[in-house]
ZAKEVO-591729 format. One record per residue: residue number from 0; residue in three letters; chain; x, y, z of N, C-alpha, C in turn. Coordinates in nm, 4 decimals, m for minus. Example, Ala and Ser with C-alpha at 12.3 -4.5 7.8 and 13.67 -1.06 7.14 Angstrom:
   n res chain      n_x      n_y      n_z     ca_x     ca_y     ca_z      c_x      c_y      c_z
   0 Ala     A   1.3190  m0.5690   0.7800   1.2300  m0.4500   0.7800   1.3200  m0.3300   0.7800
   1 Ser     A   1.2850  m0.2250   0.7080   1.3670  m0.1060   0.7140   1.2900   0.0030   0.7870
This chain:
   n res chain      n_x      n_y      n_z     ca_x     ca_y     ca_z      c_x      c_y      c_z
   0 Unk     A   3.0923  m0.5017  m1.2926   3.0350  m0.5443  m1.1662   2.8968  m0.4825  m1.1553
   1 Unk     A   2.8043  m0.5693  m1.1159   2.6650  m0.5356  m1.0997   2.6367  m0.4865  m0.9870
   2 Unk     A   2.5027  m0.4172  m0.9525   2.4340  m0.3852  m0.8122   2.4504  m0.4477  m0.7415
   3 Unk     A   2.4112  m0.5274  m0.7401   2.4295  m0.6447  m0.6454   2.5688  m0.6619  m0.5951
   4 Unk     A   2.6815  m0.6981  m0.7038   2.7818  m0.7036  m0.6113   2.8401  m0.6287  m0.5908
   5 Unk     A   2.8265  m0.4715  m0.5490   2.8515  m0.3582  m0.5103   2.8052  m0.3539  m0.3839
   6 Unk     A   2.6718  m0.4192  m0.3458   2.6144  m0.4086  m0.2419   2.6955  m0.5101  m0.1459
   7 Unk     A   2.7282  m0.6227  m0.2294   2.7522  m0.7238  m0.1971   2.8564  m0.6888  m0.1403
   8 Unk     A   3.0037  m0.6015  m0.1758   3.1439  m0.6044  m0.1313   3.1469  m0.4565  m0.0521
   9 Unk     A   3.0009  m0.3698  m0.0419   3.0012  m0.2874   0.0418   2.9362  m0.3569   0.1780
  10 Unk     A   2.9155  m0.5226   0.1805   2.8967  m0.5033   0.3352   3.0012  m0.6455   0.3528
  11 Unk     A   3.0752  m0.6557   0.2681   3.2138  m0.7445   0.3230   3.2549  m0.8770   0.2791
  12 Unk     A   3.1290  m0.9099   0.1494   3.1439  m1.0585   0.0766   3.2695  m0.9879  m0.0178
  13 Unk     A   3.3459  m1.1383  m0.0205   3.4620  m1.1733  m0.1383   3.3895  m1.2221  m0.2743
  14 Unk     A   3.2954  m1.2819  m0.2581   3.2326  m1.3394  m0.3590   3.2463  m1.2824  m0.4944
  15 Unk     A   3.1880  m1.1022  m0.5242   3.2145  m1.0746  m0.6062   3.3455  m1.0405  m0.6724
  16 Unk     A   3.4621  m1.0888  m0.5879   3.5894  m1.0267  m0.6376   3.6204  m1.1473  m0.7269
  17 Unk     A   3.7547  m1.1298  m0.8069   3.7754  m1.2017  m0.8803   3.9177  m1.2638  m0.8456
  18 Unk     A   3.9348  m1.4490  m0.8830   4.0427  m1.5094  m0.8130   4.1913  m1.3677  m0.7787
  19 Unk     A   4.1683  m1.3286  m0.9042   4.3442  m1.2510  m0.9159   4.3114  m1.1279  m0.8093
  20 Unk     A   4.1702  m1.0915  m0.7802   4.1440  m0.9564  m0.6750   4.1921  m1.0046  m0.5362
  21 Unk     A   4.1213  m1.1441  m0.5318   4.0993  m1.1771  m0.4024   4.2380  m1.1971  m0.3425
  22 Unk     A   4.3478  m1.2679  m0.4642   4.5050  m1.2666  m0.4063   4.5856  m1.1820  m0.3651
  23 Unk     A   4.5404  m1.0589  m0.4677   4.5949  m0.9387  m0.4247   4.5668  m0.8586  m0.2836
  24 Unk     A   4.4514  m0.8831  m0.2859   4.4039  m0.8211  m0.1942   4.4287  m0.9089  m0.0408
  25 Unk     A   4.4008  m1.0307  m0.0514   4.4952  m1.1290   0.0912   4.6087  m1.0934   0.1006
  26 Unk     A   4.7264  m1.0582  m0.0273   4.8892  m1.0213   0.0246   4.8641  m0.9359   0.0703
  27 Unk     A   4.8024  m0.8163   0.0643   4.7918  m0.6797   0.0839   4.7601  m0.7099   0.2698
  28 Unk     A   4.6986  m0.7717   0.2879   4.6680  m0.7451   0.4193   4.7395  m0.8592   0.4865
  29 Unk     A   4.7948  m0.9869   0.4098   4.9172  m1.0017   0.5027   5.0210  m0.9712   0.5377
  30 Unk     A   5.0588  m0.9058   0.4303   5.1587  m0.8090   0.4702   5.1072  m0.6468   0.5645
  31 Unk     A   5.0271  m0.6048   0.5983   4.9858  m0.5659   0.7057   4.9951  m0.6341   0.8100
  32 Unk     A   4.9279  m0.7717   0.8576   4.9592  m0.8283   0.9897   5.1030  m0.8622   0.9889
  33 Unk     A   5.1764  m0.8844   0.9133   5.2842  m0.8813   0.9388   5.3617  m0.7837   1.0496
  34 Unk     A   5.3229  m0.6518   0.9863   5.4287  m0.5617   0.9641   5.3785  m0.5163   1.1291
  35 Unk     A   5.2397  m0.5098   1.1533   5.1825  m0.4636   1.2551   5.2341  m0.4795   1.3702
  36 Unk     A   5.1988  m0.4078   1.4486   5.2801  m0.4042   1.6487   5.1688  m0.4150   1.7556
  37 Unk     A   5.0289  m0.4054   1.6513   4.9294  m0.4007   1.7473   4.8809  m0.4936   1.8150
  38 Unk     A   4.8395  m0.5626   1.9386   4.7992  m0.6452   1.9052   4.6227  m0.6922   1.9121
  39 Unk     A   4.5717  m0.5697   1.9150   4.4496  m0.5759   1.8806   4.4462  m0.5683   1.7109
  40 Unk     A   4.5221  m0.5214   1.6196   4.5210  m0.4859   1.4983   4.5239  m0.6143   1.4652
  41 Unk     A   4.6824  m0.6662   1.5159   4.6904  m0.8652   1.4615   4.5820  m0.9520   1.4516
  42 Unk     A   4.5504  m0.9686   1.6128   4.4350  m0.9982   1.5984   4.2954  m1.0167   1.5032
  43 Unk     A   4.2702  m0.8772   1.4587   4.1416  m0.8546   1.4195   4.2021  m0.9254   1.2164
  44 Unk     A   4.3451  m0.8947   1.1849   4.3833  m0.8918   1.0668   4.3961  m1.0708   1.0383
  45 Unk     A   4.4293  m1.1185   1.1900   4.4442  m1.2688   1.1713   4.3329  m1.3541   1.1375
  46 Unk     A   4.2133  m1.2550   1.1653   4.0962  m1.3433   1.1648   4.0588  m1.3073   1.0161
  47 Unk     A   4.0584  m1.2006   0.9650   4.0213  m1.1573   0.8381   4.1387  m1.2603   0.6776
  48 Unk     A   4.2353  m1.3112   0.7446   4.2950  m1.3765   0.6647   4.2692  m1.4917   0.6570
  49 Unk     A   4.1302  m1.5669   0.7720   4.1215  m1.6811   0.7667   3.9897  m1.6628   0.7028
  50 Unk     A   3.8973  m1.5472   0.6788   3.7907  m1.5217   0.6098   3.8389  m1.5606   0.4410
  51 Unk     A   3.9592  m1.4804   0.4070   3.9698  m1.4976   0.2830   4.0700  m1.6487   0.2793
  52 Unk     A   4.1266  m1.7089   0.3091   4.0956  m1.8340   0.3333   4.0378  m1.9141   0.2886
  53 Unk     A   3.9222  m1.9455   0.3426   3.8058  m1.9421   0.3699   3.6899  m1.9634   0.1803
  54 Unk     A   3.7158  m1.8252   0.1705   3.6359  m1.7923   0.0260   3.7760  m1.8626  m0.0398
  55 Unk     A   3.9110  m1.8501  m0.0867   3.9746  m1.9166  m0.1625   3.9804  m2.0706  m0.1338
  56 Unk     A   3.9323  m2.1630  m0.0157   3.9406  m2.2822  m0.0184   3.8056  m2.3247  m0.0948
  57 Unk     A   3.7248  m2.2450  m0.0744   3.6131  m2.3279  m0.1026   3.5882  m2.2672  m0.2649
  58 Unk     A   3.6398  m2.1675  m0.3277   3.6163  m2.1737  m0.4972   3.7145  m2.2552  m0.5521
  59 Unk     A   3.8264  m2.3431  m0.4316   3.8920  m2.4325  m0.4988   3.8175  m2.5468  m0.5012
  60 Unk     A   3.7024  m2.5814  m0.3888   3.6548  m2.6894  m0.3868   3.5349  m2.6985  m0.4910
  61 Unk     A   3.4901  m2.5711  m0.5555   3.4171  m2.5777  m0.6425   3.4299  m2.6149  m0.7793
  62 Unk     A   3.5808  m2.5342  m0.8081   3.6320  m2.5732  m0.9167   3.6957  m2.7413  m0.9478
  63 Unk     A   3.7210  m2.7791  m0.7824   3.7324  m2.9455  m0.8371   3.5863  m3.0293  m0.8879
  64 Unk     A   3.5126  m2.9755  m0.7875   3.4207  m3.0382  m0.8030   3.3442  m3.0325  m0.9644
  65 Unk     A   3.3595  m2.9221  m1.0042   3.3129  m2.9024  m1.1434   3.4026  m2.9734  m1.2734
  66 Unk     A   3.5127  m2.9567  m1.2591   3.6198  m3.0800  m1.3566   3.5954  m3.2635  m1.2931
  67 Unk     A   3.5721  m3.2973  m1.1463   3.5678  m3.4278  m1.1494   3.3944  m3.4420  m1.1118
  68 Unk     A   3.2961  m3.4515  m1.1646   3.2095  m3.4570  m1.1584   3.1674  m3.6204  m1.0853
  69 Unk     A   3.1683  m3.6876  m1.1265   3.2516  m3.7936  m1.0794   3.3401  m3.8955  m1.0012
  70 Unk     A   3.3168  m3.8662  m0.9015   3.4658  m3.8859  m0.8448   3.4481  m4.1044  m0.8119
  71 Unk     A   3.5485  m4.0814  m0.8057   3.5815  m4.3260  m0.8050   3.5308  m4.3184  m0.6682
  72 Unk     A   3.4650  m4.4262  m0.6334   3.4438  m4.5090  m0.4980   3.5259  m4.5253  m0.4013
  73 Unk     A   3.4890  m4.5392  m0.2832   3.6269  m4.5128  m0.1698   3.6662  m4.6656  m0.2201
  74 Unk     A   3.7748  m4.6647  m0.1891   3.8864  m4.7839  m0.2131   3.8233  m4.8983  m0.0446
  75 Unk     A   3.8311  m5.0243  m0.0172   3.8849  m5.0832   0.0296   3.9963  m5.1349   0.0052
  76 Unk     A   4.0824  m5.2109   0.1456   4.1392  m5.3027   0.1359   4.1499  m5.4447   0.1086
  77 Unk     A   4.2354  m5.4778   0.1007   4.2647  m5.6677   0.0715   4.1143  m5.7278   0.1500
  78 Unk     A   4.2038  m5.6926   0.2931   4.1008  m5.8359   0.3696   3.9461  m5.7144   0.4482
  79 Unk     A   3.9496  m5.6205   0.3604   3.7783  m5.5536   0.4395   3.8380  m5.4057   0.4998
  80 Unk     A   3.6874  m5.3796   0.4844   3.7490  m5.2067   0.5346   3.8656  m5.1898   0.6454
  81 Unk     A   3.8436  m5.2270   0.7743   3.9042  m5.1727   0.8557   3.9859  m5.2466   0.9326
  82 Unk     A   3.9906  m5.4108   0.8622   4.1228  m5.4393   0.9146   4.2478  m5.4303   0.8402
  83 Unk     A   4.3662  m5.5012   0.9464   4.4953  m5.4762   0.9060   4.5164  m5.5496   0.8238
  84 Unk     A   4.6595  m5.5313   0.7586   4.7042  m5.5911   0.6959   4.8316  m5.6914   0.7206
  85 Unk     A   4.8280  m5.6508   0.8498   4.9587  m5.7772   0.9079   4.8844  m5.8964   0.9657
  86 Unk     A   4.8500  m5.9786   0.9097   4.7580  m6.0974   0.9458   4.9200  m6.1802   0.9146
């Protein structure tokens, strides 16, 4: 790990962690809000699980995006975009 992402995960980016860190480290603290009674603690832990979230939805959306480079045309239907089909 470089300067940068030292700096980087000393002021609170996931970025530099790595997929298998970042999992570990989300159980780790859901199982804290779990376990917790606080409910300022819940709180603050509920929001931090939607941070990492968050960073794991979107290196999934990266990684699709990088295998389908590509992607097919939206589909219509039979009789036109937006009508039905019970004619």
């Amino acid at each position: 790990m470089g300067i940068f992402d030292s700096i980087m995960r000393g002021l609170g980016s996931l970025r530099p962690l790595s997929d298998a860190e970042l999992e570990e480290e989300r159980e780790a603290l859901r199982q804290r809000y779990v376990s917790t009674g606080d409910d300022n603690e819940s709180s603050r832990l509920y929001d931090e699980l939607h941070r990492y979230d968050a960073e794991m939805i979107r290196r999934s959306n990266e990684s699709y995006a990088r295998e389908n480079p590509n992607p097919p045309g939206p589909r219509h239907r039979e009789h036109g975009w937006y009508l039905p089909n019970d004619d």
